[in-house]
Structures are given as structure tokens and as C-alpha cells.
TISEVO-13501 format. One record per residue: residue number from 1; residue in one letter; x, y, z of N, C-alpha, C, O in turn. Coordinates in nm, 4 decimals. Example, Ala and Ser with C-alpha at 12.3 -4.5 7.8 and 13.67 -1.06 7.14 Angstrom:
BEGIN
1  a  1.3190  -0.5690  0.7800  1.2300  -0.4500  0.7800  1.3200  -0.3300  0.7800  1.4236  -0.3319  0.8465 $
2  s  1.2850  -0.2250  0.7080  1.3670  -0.1060  0.7140  1.2900  0.0030  0.7870  1.3409  0.1138  0.8039 $
***
This chain:
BEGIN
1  x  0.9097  1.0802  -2.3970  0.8156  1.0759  -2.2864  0.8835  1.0206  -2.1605  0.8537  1.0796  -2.0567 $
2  x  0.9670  0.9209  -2.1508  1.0386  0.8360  -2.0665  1.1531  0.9479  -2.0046  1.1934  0.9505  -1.8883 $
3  x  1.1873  1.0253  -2.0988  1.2815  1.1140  -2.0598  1.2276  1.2646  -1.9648  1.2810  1.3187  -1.8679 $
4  x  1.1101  1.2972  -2.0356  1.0444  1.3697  -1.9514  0.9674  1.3276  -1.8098  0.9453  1.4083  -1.7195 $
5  x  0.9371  1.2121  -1.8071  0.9448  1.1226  -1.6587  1.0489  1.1026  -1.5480  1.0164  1.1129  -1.4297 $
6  x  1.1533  1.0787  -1.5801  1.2845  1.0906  -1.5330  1.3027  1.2373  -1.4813  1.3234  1.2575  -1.3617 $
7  x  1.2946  1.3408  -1.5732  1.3290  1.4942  -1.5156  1.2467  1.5138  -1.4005  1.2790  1.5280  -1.2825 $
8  x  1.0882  1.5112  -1.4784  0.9835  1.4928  -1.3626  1.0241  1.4387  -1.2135  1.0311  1.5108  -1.1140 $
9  x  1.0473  1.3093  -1.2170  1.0758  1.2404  -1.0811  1.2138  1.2791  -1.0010  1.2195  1.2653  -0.8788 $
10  x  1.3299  1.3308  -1.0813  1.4347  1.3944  -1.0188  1.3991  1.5293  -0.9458  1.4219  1.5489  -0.8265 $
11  x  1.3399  1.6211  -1.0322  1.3067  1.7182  -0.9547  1.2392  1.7429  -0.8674  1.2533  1.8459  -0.8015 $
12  x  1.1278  1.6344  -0.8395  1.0513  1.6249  -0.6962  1.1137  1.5695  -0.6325  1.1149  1.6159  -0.5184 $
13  x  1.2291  1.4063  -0.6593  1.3086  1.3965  -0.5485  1.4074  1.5039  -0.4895  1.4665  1.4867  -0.3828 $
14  x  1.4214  1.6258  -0.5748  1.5509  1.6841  -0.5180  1.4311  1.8052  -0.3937  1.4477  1.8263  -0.2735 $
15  x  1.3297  1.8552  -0.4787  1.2567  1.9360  -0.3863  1.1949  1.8984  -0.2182  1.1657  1.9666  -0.1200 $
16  x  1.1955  1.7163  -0.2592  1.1571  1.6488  -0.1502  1.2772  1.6731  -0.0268  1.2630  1.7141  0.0884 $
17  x  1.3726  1.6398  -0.0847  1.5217  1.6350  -0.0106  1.5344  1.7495  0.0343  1.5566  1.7669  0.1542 $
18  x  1.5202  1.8753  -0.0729  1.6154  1.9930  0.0206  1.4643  2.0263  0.1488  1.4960  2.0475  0.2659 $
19  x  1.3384  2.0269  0.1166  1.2017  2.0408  0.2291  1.2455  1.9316  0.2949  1.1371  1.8736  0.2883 $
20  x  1.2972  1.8738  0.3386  1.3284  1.7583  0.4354  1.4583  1.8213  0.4794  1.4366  1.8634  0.5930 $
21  x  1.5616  1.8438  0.4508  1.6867  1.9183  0.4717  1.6576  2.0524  0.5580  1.7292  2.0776  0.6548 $
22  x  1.5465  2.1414  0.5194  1.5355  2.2969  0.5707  1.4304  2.2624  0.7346  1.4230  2.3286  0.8382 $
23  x  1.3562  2.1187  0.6901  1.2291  2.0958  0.8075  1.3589  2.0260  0.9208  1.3335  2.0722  1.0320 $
24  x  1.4822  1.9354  0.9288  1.5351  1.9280  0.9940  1.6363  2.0003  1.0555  1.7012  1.9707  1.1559 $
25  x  1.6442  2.1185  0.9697  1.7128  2.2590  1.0421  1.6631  2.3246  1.1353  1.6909  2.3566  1.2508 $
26  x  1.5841  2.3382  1.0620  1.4763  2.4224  1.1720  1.3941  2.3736  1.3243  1.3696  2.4473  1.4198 $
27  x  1.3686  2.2558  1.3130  1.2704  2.1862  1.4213  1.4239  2.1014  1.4621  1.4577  1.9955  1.4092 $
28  x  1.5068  2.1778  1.5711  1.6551  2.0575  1.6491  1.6099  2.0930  1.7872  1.7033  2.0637  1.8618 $
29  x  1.5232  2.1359  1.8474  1.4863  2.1006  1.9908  1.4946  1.9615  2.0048  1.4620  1.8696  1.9297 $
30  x  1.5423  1.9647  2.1104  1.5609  1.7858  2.1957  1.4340  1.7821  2.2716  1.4291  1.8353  2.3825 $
31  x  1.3076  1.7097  2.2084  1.2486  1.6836  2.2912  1.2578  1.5120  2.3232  1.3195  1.4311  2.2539 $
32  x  1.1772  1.4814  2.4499  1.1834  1.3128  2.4391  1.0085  1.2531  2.4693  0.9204  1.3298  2.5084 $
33  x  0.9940  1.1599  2.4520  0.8795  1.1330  2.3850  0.8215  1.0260  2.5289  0.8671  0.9141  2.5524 $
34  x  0.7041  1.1012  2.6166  0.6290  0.9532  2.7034  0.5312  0.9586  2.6298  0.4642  1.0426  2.5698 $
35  x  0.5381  0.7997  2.6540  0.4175  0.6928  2.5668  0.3738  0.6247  2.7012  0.3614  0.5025  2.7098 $
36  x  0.3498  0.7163  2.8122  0.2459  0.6468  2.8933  0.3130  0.4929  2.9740  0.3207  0.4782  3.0960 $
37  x  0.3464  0.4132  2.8928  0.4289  0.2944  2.9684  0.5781  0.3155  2.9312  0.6515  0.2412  2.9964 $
38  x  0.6308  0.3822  2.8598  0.7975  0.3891  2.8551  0.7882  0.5498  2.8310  0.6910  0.6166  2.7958 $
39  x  0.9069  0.5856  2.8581  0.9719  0.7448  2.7853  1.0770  0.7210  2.6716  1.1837  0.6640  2.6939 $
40  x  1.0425  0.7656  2.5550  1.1314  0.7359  2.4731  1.2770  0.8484  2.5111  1.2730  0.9434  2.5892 $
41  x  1.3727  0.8122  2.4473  1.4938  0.8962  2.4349  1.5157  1.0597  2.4231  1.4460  1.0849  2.3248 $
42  x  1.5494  1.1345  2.4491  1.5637  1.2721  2.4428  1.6397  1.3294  2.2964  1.7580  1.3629  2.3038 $
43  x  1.5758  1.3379  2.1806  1.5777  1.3452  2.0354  1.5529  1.4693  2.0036  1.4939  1.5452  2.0804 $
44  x  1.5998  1.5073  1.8742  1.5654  1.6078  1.7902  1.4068  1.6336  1.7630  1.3466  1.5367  1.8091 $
45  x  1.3491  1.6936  1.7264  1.1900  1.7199  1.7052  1.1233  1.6704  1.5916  1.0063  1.6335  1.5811 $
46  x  1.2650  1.6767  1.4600  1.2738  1.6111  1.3438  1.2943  1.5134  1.3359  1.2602  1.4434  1.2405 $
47  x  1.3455  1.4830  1.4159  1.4001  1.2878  1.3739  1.2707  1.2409  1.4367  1.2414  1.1222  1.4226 $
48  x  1.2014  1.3093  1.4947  1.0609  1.1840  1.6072  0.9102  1.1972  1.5084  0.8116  1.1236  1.5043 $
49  x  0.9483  1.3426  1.4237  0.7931  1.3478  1.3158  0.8518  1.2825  1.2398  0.7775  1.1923  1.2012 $
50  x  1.0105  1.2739  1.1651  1.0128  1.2040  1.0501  1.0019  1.0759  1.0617  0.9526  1.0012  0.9772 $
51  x  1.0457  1.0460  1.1626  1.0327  0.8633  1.2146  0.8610  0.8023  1.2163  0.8017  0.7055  1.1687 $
52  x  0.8267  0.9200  1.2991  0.6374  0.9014  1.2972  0.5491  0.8974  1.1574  0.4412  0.8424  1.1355 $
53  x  0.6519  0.9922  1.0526  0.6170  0.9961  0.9821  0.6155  0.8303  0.8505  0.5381  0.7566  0.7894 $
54  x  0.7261  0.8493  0.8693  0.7997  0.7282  0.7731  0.7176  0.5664  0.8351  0.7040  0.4661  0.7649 $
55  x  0.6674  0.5812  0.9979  0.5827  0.4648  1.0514  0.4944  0.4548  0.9752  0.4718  0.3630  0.8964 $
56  x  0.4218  0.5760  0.9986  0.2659  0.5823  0.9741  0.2651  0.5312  0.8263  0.1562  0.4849  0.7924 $
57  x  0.3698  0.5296  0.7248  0.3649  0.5405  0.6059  0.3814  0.4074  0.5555  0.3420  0.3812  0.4419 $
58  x  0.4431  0.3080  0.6383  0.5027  0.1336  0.6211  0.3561  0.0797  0.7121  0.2972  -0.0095  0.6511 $
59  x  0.3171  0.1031  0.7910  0.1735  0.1016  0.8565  0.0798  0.0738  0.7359  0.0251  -0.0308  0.7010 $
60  x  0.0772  0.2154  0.6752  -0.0445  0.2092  0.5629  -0.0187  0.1635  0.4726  -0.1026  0.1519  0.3832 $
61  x  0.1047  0.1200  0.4596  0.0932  0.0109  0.3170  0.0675  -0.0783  0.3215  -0.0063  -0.1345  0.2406 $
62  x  0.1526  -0.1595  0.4836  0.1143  -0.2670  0.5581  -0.0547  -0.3440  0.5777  -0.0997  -0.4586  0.5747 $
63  x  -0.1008  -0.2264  0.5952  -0.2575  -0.2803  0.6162  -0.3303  -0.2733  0.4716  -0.4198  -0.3552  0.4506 $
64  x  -0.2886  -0.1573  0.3469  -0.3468  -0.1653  0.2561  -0.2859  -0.3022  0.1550  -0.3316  -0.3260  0.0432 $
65  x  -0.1736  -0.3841  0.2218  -0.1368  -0.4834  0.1190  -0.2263  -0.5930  0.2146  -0.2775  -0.6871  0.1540 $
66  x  -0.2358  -0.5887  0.2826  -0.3559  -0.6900  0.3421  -0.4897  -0.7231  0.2745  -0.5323  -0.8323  0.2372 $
67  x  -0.5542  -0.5806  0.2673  -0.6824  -0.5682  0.2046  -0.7071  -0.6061  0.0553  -0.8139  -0.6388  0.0035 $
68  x  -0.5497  -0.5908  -0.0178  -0.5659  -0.5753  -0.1362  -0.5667  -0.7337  -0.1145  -0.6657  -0.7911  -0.1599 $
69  x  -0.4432  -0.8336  -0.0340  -0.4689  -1.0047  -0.0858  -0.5541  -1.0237  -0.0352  -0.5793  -1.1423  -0.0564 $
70  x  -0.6443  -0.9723  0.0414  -0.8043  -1.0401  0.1123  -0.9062  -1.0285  -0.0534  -0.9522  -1.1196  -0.1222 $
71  x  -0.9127  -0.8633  -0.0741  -0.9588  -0.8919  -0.1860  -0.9191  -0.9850  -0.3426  -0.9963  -1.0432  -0.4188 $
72  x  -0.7868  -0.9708  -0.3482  -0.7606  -1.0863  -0.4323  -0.8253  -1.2055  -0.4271  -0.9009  -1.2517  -0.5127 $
73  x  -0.7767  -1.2779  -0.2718  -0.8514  -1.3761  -0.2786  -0.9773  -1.4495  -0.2798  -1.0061  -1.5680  -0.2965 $
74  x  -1.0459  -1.3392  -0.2562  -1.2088  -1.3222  -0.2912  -1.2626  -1.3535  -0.4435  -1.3416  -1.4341  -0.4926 $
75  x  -1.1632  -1.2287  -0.5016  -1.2072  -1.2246  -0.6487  -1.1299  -1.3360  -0.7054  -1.1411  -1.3247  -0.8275 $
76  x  -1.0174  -1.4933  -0.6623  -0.9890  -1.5239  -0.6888  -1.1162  -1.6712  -0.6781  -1.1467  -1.7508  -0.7669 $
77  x  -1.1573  -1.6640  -0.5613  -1.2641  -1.7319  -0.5041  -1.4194  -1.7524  -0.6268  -1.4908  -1.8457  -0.6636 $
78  x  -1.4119  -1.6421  -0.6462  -1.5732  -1.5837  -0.7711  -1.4947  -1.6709  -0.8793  -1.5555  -1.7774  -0.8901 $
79  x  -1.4236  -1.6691  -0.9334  -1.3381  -1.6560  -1.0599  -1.3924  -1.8340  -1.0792  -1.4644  -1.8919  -1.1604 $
80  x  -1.3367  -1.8641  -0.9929  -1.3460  -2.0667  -0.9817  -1.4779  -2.0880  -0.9545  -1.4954  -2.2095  -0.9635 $
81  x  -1.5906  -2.0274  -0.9227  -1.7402  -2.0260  -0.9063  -1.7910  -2.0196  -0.9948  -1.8782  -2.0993  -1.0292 $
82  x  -1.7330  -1.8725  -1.0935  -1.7814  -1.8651  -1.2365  -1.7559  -1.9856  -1.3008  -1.8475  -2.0579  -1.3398 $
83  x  -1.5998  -2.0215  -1.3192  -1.6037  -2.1269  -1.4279  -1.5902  -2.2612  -1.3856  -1.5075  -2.3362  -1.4373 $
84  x  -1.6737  -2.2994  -1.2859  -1.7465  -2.4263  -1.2435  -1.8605  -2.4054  -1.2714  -1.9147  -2.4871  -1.3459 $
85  x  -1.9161  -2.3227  -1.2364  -2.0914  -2.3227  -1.3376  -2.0964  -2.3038  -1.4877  -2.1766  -2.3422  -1.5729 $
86  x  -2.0028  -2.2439  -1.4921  -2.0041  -2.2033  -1.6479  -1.9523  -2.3746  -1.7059  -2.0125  -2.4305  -1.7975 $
87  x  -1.8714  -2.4179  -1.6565  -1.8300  -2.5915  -1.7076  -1.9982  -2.6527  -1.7147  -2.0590  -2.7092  -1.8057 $
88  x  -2.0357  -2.6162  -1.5872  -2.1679  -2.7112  -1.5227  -2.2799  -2.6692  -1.6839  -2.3159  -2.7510  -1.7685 $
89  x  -2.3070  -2.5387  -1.6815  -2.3871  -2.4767  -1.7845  -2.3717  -2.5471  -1.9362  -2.4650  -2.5749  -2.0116 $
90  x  -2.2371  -2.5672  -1.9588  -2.1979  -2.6161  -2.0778  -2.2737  -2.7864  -2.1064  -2.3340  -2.8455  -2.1960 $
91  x  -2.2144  -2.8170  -1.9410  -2.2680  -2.9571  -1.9545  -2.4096  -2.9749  -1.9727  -2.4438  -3.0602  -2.0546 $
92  x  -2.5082  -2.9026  -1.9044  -2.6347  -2.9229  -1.9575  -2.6942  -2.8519  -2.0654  -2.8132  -2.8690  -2.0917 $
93  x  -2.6013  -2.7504  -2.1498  -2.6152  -2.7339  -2.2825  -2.6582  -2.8684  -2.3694  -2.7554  -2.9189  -2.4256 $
94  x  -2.5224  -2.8904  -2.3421  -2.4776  -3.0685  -2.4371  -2.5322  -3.2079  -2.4109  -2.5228  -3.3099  -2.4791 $
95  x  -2.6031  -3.1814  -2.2715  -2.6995  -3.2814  -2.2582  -2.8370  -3.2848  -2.3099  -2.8952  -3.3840  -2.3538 $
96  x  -2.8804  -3.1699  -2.3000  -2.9708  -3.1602  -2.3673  -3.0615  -3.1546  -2.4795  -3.1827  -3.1546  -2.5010 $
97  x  -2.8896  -3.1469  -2.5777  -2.9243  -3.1651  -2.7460  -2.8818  -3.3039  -2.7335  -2.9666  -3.3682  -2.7954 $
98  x  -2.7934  -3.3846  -2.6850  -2.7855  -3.5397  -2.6847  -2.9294  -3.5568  -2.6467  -2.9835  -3.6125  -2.7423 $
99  x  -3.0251  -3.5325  -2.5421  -3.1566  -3.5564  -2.5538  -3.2612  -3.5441  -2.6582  -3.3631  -3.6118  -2.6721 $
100  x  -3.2234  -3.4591  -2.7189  -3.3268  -3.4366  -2.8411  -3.2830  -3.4884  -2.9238  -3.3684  -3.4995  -3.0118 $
101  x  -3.1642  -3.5442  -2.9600  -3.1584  -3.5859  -3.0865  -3.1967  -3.7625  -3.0840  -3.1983  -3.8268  -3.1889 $
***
């Protein structure tokens, strides 16, 4: 199974590579990029989507590793709520048969 994973993941890295290889052949116009307050550099067409691309992509991990420790620490938050009441619960379990008896 481990071995058929490996083939798996080689062959999409290699399909990834050569579609990345044929998309920077093709798209070599020099364009250059205004952003309104600067002009960026006068670049290939490929290097400015793959760069945009590869942003957008450290971006969304960036903000989704945020969300994920916000939620961690939430559900880390409940966790110590539960078992402080649940301690608390126990305690007036056990008080209460010390009362009756």
C-alpha cells in the first residue's frame, strides 16, 4: 500500500512539473505589474501568476493556521470547563452520601 502511495505521489509530482514546465513556455511575454502605488518590474507572465500563485497559497495557509489555533484554543478552553465541573459534580456526588450516611 505504502508503495503504491509513493508511485501515486511521484507521478502527480512529475505531471505537476512538466504542466508547470509547458505553462512557463508558453506565457514569456514581459509584462510589468502597477499596483497603483509602485510598478512592479518588467517580468515574464509566468513568473508573476506563479509567484501570485504560490502567495495566494502561503496566504491561505497562513490565515487557515490561525483559525485552526483560535479554534484549538477554544476547544482547549471547554475541555478545562468540562473537567472543573465534572471535579465540582464529583464533589457533590460524595458530599452528599457523606450526608446521608
Amino acid at each position: 500500500m505504502r508503495f503504491l502511495k509513493l508511485i501515486i505521489v511521484f507521478l502527480l509530482s512529475v505531471v505537476i512539473l512538466v504542466v508547470g514546465i509547458m505553462f512557463t513556455i508558453h506565457n514569456t511575454e514581459k509584462v510589468s505589474i502597477d499596483l497603483v502605488f509602485i510598478t512592479l518590474p518588467e517580468a515574464s507572465l509566468s513568473l508573476w501568476l506563479i509567484a501570485a500563485f504560490v502567495l495566494g497559497g502561503l496566504l491561505g495557509f497562513m490565515l487557515s493556521t490561525v483559525a485552526v489555533v483560535a479554534l484549538k484554543a477554544r476547544l482547549m478552553g471547554s475541555q478545562r470547563k468540562i473537567n472543573a465541573t465534572s471535579k465540582e459534580l464529583d464533589q457533590l456526588r460524595t458530599a452528599s452520601l457523606k450526608d446521608a450516611a
